[in-house]
VOMIGU-125175 format. One line per 4 residues: number of its first residue (from 1); their letters; for each residue z, y, x of N, C-alpha, C. Coordinates in nm, 2 decimals. Example, Ala and Ser with C-alpha at 12.3 -4.5 7.8 and 13.67 -1.06 7.14 Angstrom:
2
1> AS> 0.78:-0.57:1.32:0.78:-0.45:1.23:0.78:-0.33:1.32 | 0.71:-0.22:1.28:0.71:-0.11:1.37:0.79:0.00:1.29
% end
This chain:
78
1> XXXX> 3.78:-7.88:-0.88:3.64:-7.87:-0.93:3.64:-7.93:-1.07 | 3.62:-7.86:-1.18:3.59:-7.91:-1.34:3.44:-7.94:-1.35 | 3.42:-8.00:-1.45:3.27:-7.95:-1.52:3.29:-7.91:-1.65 | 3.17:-7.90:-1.67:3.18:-7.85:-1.82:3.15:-7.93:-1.89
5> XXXX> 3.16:-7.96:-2.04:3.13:-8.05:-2.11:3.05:-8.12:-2.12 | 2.89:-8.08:-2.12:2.79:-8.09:-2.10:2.73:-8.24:-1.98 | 2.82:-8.16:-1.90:2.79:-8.23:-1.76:2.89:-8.35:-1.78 | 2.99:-8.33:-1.80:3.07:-8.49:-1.84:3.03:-8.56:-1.89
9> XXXX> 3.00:-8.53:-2.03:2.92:-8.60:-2.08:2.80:-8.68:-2.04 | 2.70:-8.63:-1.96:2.54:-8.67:-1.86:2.65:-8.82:-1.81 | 2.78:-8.71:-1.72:2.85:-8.84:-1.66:2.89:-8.96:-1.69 | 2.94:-8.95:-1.81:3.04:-9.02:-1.89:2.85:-9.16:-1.94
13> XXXX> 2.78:-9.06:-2.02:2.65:-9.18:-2.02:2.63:-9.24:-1.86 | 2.59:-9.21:-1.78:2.52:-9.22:-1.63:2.62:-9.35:-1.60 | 2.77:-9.35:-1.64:2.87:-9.41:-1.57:2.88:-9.58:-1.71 | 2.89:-9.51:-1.82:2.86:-9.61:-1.92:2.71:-9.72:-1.90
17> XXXX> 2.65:-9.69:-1.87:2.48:-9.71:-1.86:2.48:-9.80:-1.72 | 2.59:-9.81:-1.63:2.61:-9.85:-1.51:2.51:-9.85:-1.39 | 2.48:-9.70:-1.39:2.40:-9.62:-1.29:2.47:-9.60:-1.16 | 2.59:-9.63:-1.16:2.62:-9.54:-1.02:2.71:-9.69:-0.96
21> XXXX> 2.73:-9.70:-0.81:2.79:-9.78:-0.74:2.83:-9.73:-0.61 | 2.97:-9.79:-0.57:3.02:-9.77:-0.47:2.92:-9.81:-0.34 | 2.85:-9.77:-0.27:2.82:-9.81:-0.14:2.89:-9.89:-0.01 | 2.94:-9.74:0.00:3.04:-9.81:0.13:3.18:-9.72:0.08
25> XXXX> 3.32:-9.78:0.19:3.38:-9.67:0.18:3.45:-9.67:0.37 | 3.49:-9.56:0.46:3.54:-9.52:0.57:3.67:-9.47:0.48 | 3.75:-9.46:0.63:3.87:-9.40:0.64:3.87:-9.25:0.59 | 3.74:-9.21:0.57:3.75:-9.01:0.57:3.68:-9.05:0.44
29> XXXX> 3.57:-9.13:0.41:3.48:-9.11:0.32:3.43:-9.24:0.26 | 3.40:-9.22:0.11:3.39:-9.28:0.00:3.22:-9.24:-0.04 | 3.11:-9.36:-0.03:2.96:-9.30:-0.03:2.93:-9.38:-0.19 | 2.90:-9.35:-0.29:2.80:-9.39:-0.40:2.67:-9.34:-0.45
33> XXXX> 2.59:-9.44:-0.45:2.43:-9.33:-0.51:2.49:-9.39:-0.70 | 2.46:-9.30:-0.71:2.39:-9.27:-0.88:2.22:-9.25:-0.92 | 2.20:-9.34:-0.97:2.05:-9.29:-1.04:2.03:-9.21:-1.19 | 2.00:-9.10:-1.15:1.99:-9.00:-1.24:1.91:-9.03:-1.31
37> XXXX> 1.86:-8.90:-1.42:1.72:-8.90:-1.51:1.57:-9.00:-1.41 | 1.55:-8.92:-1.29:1.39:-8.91:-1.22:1.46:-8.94:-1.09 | 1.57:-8.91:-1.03:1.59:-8.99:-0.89:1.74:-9.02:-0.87 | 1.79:-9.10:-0.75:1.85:-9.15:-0.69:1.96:-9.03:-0.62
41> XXXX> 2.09:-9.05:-0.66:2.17:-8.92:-0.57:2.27:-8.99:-0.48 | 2.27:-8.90:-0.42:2.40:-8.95:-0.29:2.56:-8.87:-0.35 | 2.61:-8.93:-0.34:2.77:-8.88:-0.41:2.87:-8.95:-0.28 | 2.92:-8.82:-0.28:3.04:-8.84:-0.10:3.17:-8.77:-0.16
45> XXXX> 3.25:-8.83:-0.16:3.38:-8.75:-0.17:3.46:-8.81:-0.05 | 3.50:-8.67:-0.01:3.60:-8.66:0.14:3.75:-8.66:0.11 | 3.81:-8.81:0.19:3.91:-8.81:0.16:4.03:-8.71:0.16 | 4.01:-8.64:0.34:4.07:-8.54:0.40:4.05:-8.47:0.32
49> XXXX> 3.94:-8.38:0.29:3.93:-8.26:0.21:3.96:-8.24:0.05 | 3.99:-8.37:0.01:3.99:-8.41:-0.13:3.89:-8.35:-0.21 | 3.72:-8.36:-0.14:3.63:-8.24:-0.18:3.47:-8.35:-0.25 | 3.45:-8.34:-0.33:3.31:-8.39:-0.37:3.22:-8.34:-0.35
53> XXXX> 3.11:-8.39:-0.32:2.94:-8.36:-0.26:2.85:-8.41:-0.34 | 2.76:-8.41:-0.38:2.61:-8.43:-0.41:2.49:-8.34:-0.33 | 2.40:-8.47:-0.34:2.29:-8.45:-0.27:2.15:-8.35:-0.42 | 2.20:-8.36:-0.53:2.15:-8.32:-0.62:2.12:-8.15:-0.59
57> XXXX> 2.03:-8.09:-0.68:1.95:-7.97:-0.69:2.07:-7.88:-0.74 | 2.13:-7.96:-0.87:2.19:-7.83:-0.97:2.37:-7.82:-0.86 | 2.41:-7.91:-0.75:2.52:-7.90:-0.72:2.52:-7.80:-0.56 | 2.39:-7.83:-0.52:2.32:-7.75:-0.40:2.36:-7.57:-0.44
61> XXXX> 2.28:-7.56:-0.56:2.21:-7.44:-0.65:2.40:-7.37:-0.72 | 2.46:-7.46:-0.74:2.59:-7.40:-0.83:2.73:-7.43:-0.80 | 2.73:-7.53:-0.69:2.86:-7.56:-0.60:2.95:-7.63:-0.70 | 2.89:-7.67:-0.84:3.02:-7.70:-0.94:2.98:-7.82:-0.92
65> XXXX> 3.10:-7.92:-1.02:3.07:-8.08:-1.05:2.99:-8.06:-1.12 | 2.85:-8.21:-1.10:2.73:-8.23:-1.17:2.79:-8.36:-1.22 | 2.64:-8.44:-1.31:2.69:-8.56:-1.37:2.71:-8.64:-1.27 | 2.66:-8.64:-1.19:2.65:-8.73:-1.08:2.81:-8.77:-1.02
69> XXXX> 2.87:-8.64:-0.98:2.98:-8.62:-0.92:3.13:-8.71:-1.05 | 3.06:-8.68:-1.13:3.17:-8.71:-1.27:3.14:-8.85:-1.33 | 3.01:-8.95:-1.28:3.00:-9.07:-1.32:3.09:-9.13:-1.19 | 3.06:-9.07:-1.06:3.12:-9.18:-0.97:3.26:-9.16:-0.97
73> XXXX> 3.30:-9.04:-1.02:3.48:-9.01:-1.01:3.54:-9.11:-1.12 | 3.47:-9.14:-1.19:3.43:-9.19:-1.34:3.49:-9.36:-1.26 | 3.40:-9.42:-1.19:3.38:-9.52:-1.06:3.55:-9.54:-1.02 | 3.56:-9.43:-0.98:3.70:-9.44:-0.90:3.81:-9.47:-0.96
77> XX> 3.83:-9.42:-1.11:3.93:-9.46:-1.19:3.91:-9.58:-1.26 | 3.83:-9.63:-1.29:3.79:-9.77:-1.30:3.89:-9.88:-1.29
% end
């Protein structure tokens, strides 16, 4: 999954700004909320599936990486 520049970028501020945090982590799964512009997201990446999720509108709506997804991957490499 890529994003586009645009959306890195959102991430790259979101993750600089230190908006997003690890929650918890499981054996399958890795939970952080990010706080976006106006609300709060859920960000899950599956270990097994090596797959990222957001609870966000635009990732629902387009299946691609959002900022959201790219601040907490952002989190991971850390």
């Amino acid at each position: 999954m890529t994003a586009s520049e645009e959306v890195k970028k959102k991430g790259l501020n979101l993750f600089s700004a230190g908006k997003v945090k690890k929650d918890f982590e499981t054996d399958r799964r890795t939970h952080f909320s990010v706080q976006g512009e106006t609300e709060k997201h859920s960000v899950i990446f599956d270990k097994e599936k090596n797959n990222w999720s957001c609870d966000c509108r635009y990732f629902a709506l387009t299946q691609k990486m959002c900022s959201h997804i790219v601040a907490a991957e952002l989190l991971t490499k850390e």
